[in-house]
N, C-alpha and C positions, 0 to 999 in steps of 0.2 A: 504494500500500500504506500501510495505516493502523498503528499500533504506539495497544496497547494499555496503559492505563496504572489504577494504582488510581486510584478517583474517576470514570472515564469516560476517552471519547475524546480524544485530541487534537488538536488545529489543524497541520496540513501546515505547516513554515515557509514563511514569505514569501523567493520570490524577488527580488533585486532586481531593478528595472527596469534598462533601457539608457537611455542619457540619449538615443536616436536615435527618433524614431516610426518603428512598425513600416513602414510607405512604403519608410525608409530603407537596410530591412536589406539590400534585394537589393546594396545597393550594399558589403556586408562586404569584409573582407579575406577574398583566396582563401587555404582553408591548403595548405598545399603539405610532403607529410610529408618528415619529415629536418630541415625549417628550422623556425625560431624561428618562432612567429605571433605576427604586427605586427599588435594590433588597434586600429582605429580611436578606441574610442570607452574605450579603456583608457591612461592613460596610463604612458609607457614607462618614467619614475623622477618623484622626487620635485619635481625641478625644473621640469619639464615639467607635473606635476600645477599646481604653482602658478603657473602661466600659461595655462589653462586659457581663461581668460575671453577671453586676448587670441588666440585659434585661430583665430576667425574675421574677424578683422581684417586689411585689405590690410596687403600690405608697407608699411611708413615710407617718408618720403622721408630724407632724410640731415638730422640733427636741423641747424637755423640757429642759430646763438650769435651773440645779439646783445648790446649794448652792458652794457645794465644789470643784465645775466647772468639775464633770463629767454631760455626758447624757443619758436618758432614752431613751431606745430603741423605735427609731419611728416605726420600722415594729409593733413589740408590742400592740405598743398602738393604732396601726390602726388595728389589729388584731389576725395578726397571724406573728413570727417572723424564719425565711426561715434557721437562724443557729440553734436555739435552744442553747446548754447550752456553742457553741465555740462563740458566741455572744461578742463583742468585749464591747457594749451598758449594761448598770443594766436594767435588767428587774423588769418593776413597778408595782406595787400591782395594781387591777384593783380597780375603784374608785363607789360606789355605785350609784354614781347619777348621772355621767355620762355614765357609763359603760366602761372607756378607760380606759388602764391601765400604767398610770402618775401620780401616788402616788409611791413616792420613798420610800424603806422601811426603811432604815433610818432616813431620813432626817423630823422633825419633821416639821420647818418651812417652806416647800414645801409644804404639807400634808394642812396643817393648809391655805395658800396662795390659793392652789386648792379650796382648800373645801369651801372657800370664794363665788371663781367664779362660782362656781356651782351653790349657793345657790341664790346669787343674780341673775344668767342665770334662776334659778327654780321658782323665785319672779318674775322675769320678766312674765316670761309665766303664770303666774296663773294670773298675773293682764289683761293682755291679755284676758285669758278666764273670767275672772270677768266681763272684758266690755262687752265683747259680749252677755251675761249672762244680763245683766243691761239694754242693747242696745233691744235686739230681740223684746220687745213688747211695745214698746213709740210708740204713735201716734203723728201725727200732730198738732199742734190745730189750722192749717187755714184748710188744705185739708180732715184732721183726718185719714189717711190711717197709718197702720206701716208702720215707716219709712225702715226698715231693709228689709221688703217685697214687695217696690216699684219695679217697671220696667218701664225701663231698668236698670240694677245695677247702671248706672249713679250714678241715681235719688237717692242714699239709703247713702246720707248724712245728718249730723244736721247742722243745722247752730246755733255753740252756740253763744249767747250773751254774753256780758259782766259781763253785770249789773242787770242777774235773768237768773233763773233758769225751764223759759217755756219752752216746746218744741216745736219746728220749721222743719220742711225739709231744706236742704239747699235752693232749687229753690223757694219754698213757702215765704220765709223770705226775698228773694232779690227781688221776683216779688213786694214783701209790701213797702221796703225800696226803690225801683226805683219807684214808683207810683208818677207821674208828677203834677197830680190833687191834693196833699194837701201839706200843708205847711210841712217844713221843720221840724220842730221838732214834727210831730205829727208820719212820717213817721220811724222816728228814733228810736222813742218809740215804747215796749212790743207791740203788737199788742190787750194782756190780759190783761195786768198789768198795763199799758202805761209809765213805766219806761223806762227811756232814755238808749240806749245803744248806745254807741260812735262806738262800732264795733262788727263784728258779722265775726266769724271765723269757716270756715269748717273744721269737724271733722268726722271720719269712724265710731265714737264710741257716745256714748250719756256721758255726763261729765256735773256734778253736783256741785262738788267742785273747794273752790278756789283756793286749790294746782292743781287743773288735768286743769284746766281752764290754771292757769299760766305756767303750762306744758305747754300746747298744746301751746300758745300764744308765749311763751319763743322757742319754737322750730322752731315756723313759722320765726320770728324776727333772730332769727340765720342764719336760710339757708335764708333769703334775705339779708345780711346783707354781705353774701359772692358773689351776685350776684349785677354788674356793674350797680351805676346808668344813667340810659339812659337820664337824664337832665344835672346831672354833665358831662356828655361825656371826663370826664378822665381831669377835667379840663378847658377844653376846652368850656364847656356850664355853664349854670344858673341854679343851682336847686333853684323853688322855697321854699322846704321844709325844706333847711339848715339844721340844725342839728337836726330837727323831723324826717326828712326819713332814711326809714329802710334801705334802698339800701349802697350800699360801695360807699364811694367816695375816690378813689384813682388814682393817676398819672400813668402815661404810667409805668413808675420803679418800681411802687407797692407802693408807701408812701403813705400814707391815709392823706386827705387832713383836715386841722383845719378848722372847721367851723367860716365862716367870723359873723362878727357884724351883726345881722340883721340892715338892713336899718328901719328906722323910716321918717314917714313925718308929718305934722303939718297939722293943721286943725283950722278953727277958726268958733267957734260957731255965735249964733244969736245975742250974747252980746259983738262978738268984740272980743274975750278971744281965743289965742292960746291952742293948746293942740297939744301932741304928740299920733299917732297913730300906733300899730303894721302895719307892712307891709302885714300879712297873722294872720290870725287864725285859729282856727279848723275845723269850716265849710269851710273857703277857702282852706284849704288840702283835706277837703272830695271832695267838688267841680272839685277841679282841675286834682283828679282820677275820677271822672266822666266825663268832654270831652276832655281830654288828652291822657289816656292811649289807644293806638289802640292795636287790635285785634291779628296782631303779636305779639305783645308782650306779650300777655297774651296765646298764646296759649304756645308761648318757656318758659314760668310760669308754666302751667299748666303740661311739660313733664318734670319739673326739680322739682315740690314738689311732684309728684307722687313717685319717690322712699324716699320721705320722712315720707310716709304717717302710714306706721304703724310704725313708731320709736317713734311717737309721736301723735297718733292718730290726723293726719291733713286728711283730702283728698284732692283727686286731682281736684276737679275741683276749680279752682279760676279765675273763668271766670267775676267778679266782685270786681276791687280791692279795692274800697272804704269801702266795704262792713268788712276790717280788720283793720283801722283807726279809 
């Protein structure tokens, strides 16, 4: 429809174009009534408008900060870079062992800091494959199956000890250690050797030495260490474990609390003769994660070491806490 005007006809306004060639339209947003329409080729605020240019550009790589306080081009080093040589960014030499290219070519002390990370990143992963290489054919010595080959994957944990170097299943070594029918220190002991082991900590990997031992141990003790003791209750409760428990004791505000005096009490032998007695010892901490710890708590345990578990070869089941005491 035409609208008349004095002088004559008018000219229909000009629509604007889409900035998409019509090819592209099949590809719209669906509208969908009741909801907002998200359209492609409009953009959503002003912000947004003014980045327009950069829409079609790959993701960055993580900008590099190098010495002289220029940076290496992130397209680059994530792959491929969209200016070429009107590139505002130094484009970096590619790096052999990582294959990204974040070697400055200048700059030696970059080069030298990179080639650091790599190698330690490249140590890391071969010890990785070492375990598993170490791990694949250990058997049990209660059930004798490999442990690496058990099902359900659950099941395809060690339970290292402390204090030797037999091998165990995780399940196999805790069924030995909870056994009701014998005394207490028999149970504690190698099941082969019958050397005492004060704790027995799950591991994805089989670990024979007492650096990889104190690894795995050192990394358990850390990540509890950041998680709330539920007897301290922020203050507010009694832990009996005082300054032997791994758990955090700290205030509502975050202060970490100082561990009080253990209490002492007295005792008088068959002659009459006072003595002073600890309030708790070692077996009374193993004890005390035996009918204390409930099963909630150990399952929100078992979902917060699982992303711990190959940073330090732990696994995730810890369905047994005394069992790392």
């Amino acid at each position: 429809m035409t609208s008349l005007k004095k002088g004559g006809q008018t000219k229909p306004p000009e629509l604007p174009s889409t900035p998409k060639p019509p090819e592209q339209w099949v590809k719209a947003s669906e509208f969908v009534p009741g909801k907002p329409y998200i359209c492609s080729t409009i953009p959503a605020s002003y912000a947004k408008a003014a980045k327009d240019e950069e829409q079609d550009l790959p993701p960055p790589f993580e900008e590099v900060q190098v010495s002289d306080g220029q940076l290496l081009c992130p397209y680059l080093a994530k792959g491929v870079c969209p200016y070429e040589s009107e590139c505002e960014y130094i484009h970096g030499d590619i790096c052999e062992m990582c294959g990204y290219a974040v070697l400055h070519p200048t700059d030696k002390t970059q080069r030298e800091e990179h080639a650091k990370i790599c190698v330690a990143e490249l140590e890391e992963n071969m010890e990785h494959s070492f375990a598993i290489a170490r791990s694949k054919d250990k058997a049990c010595g209660i059930c004798m199956e490999i442990v690496m080959e058990k099902q359900p994957p659950s099941e395809q944990r060690f339970g290292i000890m402390s204090d030797c170097n037999h091998i165990f299943c995780l399940s196999c070594i805790r069924k030995w250690r909870g056994a009701k029918q014998f005394e207490r220190k028999i149970v504690r002991a190698c099941p082969e050797c019958r050397v005492n082991s004060n704790f027995v900590t799950p591991s994805k990997y089989w670990v024979d030495t007492d650096d990889e031992k104190n690894k795995i141990i050192g990394g358990y003790k850390d990540a509890l260490s950041n998680k709330a003791c539920k007897y301290f209750k922020q203050g507010t409760g009694d832990c009996p474990f005082n300054d032997k428990c791994f758990y955090m004791h700290a205030y509502p505000d975050g202060t970490k609390a100082t561990p009080k005096p253990r209490e002492r009490r007295r005792r008088q032998n068959a002659e009459g003769d006072l003595d002073i007695m600890a309030r708790i010892n070692l077996w009374d901490f193993l004890e005390e994660f035996d009918n204390r710890l409930d099963q909630l708590f150990l399952l929100e345990l078992e979902a917060e070491m699982d992303s711990y578990a190959d940073m330090w070869y732990l696994g995730d089941d810890t369905s047994s806490e005394d069992d790392y005491y």
